[in-house]
Backbone as numpy.savetxt, mean C-alpha at the origin, in Angstrom:
# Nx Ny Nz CAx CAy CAz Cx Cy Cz
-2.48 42.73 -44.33 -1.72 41.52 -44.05 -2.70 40.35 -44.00
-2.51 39.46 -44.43 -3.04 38.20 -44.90 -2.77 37.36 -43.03
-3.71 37.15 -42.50 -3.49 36.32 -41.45 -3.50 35.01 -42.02
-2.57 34.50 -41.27 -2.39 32.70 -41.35 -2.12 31.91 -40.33
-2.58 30.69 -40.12 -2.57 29.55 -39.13 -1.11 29.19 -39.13
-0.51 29.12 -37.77 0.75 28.56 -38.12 0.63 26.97 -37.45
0.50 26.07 -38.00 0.18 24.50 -37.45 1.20 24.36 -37.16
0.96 23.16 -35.77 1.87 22.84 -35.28 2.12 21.45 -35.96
3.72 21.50 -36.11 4.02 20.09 -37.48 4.84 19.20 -36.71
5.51 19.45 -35.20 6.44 19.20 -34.17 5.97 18.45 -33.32
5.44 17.02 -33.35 4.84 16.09 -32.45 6.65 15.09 -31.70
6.54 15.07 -30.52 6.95 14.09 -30.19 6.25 12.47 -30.08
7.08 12.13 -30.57 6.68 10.53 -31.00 7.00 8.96 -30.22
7.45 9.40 -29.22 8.55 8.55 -28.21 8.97 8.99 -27.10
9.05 8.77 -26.11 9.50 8.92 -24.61 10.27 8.15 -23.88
11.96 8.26 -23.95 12.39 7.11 -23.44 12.80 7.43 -22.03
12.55 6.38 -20.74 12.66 6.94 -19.41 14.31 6.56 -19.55
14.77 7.75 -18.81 16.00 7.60 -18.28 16.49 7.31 -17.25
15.75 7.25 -16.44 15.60 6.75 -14.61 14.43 7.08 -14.29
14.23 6.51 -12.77 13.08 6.43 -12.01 13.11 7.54 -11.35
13.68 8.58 -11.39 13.97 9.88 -10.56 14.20 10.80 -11.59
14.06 10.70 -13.32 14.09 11.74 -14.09 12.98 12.78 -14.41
13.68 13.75 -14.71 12.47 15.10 -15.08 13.00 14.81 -16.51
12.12 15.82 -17.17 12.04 15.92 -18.78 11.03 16.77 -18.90
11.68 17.82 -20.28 11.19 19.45 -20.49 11.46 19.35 -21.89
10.44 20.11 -22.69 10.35 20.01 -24.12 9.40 21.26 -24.14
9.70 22.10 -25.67 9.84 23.51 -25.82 9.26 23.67 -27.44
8.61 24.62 -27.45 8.39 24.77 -29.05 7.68 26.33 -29.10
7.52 27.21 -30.08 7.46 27.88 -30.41 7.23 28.64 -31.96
6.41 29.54 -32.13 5.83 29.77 -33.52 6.20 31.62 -33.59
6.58 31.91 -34.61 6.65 33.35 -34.87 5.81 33.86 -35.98
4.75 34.73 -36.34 4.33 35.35 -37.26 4.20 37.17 -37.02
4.72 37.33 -38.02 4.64 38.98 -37.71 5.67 39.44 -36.40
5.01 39.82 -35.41 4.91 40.76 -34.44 4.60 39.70 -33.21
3.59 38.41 -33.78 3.23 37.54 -32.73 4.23 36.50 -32.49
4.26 36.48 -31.09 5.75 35.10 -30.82 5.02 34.21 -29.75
4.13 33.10 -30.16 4.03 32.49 -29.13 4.69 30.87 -28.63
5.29 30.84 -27.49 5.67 29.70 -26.76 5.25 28.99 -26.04
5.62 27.43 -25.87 5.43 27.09 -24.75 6.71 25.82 -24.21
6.61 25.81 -23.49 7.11 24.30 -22.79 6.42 23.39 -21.62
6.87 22.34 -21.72 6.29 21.41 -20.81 7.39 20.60 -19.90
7.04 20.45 -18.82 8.09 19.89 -17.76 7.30 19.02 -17.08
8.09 17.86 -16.79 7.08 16.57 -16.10 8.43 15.79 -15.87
8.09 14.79 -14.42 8.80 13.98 -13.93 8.11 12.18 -14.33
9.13 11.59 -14.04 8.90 10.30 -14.02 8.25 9.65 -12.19
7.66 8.90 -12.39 6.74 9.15 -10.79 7.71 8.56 -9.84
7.97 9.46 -8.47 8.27 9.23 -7.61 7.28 8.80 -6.16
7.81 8.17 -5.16 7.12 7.07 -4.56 7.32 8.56 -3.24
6.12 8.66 -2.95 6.12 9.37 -1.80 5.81 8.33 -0.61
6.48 7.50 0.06 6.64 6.66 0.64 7.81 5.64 0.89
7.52 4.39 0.73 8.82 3.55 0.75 8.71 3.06 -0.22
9.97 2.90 -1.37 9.98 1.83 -2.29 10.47 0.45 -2.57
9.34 -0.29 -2.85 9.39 -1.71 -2.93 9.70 -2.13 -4.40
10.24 -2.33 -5.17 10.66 -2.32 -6.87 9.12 -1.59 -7.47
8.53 -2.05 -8.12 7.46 -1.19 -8.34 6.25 -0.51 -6.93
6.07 -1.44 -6.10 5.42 -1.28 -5.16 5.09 0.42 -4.52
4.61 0.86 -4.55 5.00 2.24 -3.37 3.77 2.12 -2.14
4.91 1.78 -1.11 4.01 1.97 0.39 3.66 3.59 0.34
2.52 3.99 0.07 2.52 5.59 0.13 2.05 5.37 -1.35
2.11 6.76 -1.78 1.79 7.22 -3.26 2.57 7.53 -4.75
2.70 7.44 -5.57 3.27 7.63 -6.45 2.75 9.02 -7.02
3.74 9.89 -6.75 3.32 11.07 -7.37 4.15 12.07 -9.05
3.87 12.72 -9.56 4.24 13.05 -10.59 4.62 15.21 -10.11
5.62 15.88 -10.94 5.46 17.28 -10.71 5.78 17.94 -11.97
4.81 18.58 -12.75 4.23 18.93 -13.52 4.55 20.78 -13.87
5.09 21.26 -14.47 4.76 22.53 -15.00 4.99 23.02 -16.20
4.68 24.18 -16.85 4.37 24.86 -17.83 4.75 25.78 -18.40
5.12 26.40 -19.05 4.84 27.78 -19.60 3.81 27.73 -20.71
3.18 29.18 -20.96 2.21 29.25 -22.18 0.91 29.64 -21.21
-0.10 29.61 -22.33 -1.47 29.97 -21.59 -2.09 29.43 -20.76
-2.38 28.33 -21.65 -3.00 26.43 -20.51 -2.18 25.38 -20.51
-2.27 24.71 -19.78 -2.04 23.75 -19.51 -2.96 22.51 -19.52
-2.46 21.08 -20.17 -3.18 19.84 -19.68 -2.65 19.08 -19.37
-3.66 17.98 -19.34 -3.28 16.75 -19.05 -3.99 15.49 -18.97
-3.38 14.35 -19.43 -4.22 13.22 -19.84 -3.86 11.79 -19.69
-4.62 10.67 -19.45 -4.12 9.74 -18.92 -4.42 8.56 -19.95
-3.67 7.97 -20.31 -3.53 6.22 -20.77 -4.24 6.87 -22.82
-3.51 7.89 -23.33 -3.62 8.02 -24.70 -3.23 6.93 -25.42
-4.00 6.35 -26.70 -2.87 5.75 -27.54 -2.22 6.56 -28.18
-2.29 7.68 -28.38 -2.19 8.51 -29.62 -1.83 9.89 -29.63
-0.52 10.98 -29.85 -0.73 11.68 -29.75 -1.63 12.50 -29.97
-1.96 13.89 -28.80 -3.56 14.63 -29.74 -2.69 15.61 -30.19
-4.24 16.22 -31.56 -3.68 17.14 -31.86 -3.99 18.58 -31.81
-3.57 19.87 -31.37 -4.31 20.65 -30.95 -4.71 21.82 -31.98
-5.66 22.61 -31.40 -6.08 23.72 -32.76 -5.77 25.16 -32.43
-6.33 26.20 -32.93 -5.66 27.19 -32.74 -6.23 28.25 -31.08
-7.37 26.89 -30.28 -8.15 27.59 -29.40 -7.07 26.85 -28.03
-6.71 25.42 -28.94 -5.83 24.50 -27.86 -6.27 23.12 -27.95
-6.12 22.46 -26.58 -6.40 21.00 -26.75 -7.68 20.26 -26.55
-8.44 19.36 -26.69 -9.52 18.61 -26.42 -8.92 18.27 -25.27
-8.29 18.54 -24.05 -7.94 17.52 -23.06 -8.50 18.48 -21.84
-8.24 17.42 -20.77 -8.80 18.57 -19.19 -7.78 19.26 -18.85
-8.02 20.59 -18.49 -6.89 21.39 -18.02 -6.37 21.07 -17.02
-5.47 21.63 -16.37 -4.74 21.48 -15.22 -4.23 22.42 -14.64
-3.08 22.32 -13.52 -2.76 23.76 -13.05 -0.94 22.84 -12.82
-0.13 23.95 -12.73 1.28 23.44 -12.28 1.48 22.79 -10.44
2.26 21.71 -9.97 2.03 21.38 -9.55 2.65 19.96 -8.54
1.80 19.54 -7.84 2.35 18.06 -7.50 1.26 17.12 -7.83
0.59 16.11 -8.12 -0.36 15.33 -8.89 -0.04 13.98 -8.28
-1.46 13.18 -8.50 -0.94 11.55 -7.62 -1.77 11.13 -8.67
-1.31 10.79 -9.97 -2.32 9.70 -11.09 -2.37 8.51 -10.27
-3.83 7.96 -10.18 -3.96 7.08 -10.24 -5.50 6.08 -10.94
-5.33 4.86 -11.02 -6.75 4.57 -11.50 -6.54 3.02 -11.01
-7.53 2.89 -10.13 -7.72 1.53 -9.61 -6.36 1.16 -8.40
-5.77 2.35 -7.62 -4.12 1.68 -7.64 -3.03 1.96 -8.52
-3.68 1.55 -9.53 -2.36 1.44 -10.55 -2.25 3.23 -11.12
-0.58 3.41 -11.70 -0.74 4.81 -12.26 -0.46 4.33 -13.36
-1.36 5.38 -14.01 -1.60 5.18 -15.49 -0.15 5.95 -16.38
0.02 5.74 -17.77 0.51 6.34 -18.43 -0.03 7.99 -18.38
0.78 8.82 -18.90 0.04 10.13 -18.75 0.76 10.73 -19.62
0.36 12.13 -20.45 0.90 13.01 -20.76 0.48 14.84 -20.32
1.28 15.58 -20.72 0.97 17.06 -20.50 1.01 17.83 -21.57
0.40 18.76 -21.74 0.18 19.26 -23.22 0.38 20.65 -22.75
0.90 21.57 -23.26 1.11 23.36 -22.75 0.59 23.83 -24.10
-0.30 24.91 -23.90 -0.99 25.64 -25.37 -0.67 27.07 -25.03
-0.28 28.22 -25.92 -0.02 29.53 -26.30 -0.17 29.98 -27.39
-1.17 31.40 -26.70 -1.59 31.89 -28.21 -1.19 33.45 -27.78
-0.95 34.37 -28.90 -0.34 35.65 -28.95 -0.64 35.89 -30.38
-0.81 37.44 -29.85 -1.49 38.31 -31.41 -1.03 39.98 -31.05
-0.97 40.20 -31.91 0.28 41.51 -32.12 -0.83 43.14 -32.57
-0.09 44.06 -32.42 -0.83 45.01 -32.70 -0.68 45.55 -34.16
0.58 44.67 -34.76 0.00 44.77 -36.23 -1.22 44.17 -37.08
-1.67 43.58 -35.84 -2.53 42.11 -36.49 -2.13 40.85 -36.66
-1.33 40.43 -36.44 -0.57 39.31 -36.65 -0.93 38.27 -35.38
-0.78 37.57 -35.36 -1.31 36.07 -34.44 -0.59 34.56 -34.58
-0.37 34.01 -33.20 0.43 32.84 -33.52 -0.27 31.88 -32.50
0.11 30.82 -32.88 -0.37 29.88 -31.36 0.78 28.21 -31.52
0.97 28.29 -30.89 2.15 26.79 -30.72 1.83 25.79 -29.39
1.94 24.72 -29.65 1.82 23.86 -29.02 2.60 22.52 -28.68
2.44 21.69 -27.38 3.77 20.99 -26.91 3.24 19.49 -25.94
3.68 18.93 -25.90 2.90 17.62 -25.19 4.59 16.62 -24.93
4.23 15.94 -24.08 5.15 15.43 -22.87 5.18 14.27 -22.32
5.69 13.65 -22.19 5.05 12.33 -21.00 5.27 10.95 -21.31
4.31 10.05 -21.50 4.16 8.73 -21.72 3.57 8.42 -22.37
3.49 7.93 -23.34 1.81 7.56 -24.30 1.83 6.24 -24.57
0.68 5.58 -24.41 0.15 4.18 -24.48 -1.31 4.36 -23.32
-2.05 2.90 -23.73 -2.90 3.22 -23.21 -2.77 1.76 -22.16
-2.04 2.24 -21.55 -1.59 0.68 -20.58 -0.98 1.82 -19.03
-1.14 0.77 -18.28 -0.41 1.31 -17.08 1.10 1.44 -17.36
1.46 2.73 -16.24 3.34 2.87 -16.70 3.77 2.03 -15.68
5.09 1.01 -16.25 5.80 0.18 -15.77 5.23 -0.72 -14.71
4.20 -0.95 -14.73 3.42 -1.52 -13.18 3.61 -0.99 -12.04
3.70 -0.06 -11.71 3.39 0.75 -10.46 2.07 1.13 -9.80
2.42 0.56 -8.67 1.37 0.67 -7.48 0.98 1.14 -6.76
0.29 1.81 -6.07 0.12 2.09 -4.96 -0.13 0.96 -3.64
0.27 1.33 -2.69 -0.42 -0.14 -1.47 0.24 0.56 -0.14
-0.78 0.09 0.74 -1.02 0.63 1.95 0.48 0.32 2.55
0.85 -1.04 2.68 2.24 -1.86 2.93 2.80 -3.10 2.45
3.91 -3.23 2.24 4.60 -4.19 1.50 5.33 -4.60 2.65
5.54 -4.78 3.63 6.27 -5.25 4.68 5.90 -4.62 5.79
6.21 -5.66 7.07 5.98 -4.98 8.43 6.83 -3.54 8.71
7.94 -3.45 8.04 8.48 -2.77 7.95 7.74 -0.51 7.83
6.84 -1.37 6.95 5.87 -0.20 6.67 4.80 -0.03 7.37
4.36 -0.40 8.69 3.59 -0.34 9.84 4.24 -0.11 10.62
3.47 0.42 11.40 4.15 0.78 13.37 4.28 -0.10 14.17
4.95 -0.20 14.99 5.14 -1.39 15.73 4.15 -2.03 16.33
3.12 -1.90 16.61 1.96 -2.52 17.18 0.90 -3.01 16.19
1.53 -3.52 14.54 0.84 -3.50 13.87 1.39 -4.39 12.89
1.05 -5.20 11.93 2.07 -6.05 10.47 1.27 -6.12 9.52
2.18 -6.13 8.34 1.23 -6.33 7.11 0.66 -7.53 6.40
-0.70 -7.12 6.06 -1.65 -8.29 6.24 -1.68 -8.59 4.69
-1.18 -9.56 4.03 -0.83 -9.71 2.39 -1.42 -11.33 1.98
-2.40 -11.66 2.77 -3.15 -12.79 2.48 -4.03 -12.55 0.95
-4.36 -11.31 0.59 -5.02 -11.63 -0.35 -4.58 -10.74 -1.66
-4.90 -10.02 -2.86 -4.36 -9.73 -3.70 -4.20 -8.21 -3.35
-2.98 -7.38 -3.91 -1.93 -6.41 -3.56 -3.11 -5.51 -3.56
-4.13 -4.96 -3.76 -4.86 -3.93 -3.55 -5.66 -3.87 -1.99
-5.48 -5.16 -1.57 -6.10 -5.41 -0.23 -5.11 -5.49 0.56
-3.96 -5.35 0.40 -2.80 -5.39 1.37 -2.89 -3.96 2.95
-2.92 -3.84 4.11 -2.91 -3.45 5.11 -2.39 -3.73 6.28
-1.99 -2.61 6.91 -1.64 -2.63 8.22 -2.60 -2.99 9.20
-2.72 -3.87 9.78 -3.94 -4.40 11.21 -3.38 -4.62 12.25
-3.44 -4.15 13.62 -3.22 -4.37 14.63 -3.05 -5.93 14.94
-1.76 -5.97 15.62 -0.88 -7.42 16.22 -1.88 -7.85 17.05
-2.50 -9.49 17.67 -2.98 -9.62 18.39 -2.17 -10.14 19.54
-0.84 -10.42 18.94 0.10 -11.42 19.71 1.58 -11.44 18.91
2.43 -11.69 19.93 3.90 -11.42 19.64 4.45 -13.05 19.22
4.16 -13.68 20.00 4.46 -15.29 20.50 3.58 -16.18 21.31
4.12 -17.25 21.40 3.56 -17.82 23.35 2.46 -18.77 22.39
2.03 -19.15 23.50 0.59 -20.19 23.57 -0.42 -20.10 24.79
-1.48 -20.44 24.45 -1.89 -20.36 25.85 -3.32 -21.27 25.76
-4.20 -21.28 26.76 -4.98 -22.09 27.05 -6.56 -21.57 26.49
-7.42 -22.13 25.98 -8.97 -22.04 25.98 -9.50 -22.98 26.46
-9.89 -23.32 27.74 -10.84 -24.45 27.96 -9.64 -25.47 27.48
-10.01 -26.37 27.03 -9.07 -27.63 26.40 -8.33 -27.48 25.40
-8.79 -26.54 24.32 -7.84 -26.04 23.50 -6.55 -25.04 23.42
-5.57 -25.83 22.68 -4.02 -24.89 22.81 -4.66 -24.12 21.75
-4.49 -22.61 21.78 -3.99 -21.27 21.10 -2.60 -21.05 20.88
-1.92 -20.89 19.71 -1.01 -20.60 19.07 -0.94 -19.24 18.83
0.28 -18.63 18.81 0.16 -16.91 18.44 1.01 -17.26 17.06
0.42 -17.45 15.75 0.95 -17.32 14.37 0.91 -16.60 13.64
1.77 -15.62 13.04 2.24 -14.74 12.20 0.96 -13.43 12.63
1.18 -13.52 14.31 0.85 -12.30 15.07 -0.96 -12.60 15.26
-1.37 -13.38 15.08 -2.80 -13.72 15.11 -2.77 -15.40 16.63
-3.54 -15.05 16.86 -4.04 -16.10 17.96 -4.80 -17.33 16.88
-4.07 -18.40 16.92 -4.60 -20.01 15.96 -5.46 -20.63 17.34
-6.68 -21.24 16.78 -6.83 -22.52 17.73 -6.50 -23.57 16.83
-5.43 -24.51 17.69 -5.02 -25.42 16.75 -5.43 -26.57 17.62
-6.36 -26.65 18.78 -7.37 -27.85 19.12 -6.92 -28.68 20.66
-7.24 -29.83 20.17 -6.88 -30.58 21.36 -5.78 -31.21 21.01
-4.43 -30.84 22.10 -3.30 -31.18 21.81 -2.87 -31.86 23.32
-2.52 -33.17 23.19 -2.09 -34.43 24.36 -1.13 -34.03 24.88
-1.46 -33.59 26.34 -0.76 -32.90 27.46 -0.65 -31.74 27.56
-1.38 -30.97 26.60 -1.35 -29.43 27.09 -2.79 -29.39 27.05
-3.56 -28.05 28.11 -4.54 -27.68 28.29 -5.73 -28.65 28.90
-4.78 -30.18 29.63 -6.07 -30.51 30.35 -6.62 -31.78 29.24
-6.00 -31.46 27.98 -6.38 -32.41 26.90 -5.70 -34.12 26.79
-5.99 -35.35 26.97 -5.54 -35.97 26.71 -6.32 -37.71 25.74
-5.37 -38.33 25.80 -5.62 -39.56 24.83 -5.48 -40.75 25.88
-4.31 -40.54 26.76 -3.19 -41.22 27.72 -3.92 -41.06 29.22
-4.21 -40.99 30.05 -4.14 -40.38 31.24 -2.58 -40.09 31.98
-2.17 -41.62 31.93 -0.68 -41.56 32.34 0.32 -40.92 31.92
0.39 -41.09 30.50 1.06 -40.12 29.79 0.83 -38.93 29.62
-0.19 -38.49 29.26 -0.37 -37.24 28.73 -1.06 -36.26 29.94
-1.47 -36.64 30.89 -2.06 -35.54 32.35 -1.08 -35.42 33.03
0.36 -36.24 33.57 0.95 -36.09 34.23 2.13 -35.31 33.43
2.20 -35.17 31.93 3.67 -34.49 31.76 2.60 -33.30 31.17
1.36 -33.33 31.38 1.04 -31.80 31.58 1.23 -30.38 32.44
1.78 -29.10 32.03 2.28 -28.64 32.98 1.29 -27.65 33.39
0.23 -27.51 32.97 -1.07 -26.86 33.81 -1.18 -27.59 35.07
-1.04 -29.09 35.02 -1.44 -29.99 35.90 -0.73 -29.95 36.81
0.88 -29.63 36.84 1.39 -30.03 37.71 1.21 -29.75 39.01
0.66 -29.01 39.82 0.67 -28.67 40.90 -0.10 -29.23 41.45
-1.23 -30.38 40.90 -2.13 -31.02 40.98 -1.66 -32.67 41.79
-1.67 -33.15 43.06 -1.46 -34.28 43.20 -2.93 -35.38 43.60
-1.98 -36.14 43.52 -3.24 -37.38 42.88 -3.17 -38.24 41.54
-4.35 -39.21 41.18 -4.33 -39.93 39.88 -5.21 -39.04 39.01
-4.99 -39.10 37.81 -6.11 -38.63 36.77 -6.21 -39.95 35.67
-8.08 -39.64 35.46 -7.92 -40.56 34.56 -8.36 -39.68 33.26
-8.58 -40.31 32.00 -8.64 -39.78 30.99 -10.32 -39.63 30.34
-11.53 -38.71 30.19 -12.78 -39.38 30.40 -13.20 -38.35 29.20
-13.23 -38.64 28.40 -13.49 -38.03 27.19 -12.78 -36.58 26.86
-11.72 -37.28 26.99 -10.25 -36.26 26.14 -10.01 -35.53 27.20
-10.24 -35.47 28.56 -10.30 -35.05 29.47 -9.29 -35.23 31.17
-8.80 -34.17 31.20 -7.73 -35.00 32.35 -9.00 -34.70 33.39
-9.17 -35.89 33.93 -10.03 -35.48 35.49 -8.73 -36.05 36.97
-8.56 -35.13 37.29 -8.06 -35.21 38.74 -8.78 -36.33 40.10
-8.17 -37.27 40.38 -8.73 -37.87 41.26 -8.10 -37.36 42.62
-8.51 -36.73 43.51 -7.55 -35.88 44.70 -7.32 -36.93 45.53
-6.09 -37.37 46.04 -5.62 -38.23 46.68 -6.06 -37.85 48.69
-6.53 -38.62 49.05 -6.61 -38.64 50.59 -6.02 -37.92 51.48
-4.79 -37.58 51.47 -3.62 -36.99 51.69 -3.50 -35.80 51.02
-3.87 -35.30 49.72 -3.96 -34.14 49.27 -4.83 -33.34 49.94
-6.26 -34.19 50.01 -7.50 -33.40 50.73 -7.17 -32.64 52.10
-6.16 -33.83 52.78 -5.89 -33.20 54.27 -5.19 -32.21 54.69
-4.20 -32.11 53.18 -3.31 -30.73 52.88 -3.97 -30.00 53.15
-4.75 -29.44 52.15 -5.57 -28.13 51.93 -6.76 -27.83 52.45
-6.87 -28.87 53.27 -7.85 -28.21 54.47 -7.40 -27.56 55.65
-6.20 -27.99 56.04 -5.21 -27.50 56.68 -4.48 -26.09 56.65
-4.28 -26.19 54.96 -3.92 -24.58 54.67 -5.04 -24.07 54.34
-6.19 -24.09 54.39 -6.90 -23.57 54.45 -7.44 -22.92 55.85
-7.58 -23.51 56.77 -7.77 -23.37 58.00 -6.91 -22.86 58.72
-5.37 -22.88 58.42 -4.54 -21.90 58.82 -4.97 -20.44 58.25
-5.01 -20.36 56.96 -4.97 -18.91 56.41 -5.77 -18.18 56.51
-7.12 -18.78 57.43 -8.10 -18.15 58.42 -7.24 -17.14 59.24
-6.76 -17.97 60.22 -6.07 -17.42 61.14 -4.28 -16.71 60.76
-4.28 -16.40 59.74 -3.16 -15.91 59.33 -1.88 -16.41 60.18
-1.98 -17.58 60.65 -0.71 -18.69 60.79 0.23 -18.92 60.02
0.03 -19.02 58.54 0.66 -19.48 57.55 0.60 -18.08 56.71
């Protein structure tokens, strides 16, 4: 018997997604003699193991992958279908599975290739081959990976920090809910969960322009009687005569636990 190569002539040429949650399985097979070899390939479209944001995935984008036949591969951002020989493919093997493509963040295009070879005890020999997936050498659909796309995707003691471009996006601990509060002369702001110094602000923190105006409708101050004058942005308290005699008084009581 005359052995012969049976080439594989059966390339898929196109991959159209049918949803964001589809699988897809493709099958081929060669007979010579006595030898029957098969394979198929099964692969999903990537799902977001996390939360999904339209392309975004808080979490990972993963792919699930299996086979029949001898080997298995798999390969990322092809232009071109490959083509395989009678040992199999130029590509890296793989195993069946769950898989997280990624490169830089982004997931790449990918395909899977299944190779089978079989040889008979008449002598006879076959080998067939099968490939799957996506082909281009571009990222698929812009999909991402990222830590978080909303507070939503942090724990409560925590928000997402999206000041700079989507690969730097993170969850960082809240320093602040709300409120304001005092530094020395400067008001602190609690903005978009971060503590602002936003400076010297007229009538809060002791800060003023006014004395009259701005120390007396201060409400740090209030408990404060007397004049203030204003001495370089500064409320200074002048303690009134009568104030002094107060609080020497309660003071001198609370010696003696009178008061």
């Amino acid at each position: 018997m005359v052995k012969k190569i049976i080439p594989l002539i059966a390339f898929l040429s196109l991959f159209l997604l049918i949803s964001n949650v589809s699988a897809w399985s493709y099958e081929n097979s060669r007979t010579y003699g006595d030898a029957h070899a098969y394979v198929q390939v099964t692969g999903t479209y990537p799902v977001c193991e996390g939360k999904v944001h339209g392309s975004y995935c808080a979490g990972r984008w993963y792919i699930d992958i299996s086979h029949r036949g001898d080997k298995l591969y798999i390969a990322y951002m092809l232009a071109d279908w490959p083509s395989p020989s009678k040992s199999g493919y130029s590509l890296e093997q793989t195993s069946d599975g769950r898989k997280y493509p990624s490169i830089s963040g982004q997931v790449p295009k990918y395909i899977i290739c299944a190779h089978d070879y079989d040889s008979a005890d008449d002598g006879s020999w076959a080998w067939a081959g099968m490939c799957g997936g996506y082909i281009g050498n571009q990222y698929l659909d812009g999909l991402k990976n990222v830590a978080c796309y909303d507070n939503t995707d942090c724990s409560s003691d925590s928000y997402c920090q999206k000041t700079g471009a989507w690969n730097s996006w993170s969850c960082i601990p809240k320093e602040c809910e709300s409120g304001e509060k005092c530094i020395g002369s400067s008001l602190v702001v609690c903005r978009d969960y971060k503590w602002v110094d936003t400076g010297g602000n007229p009538g809060k923190c002791g800060y003023c322009v006014n004395a009259t105006t701005d120390c007396k409708k201060d409400v740090s101050l209030a408990e404060q009687d007397g004049k203030f004058t204003c001495e370089q942005h500064l409320c200074v308290w002048n303690q009134s005569t009568w104030s002094k005699i107060k609080l020497w008084f309660k003071d001198f009581f609370s010696k003696w636990k009178i008061f």
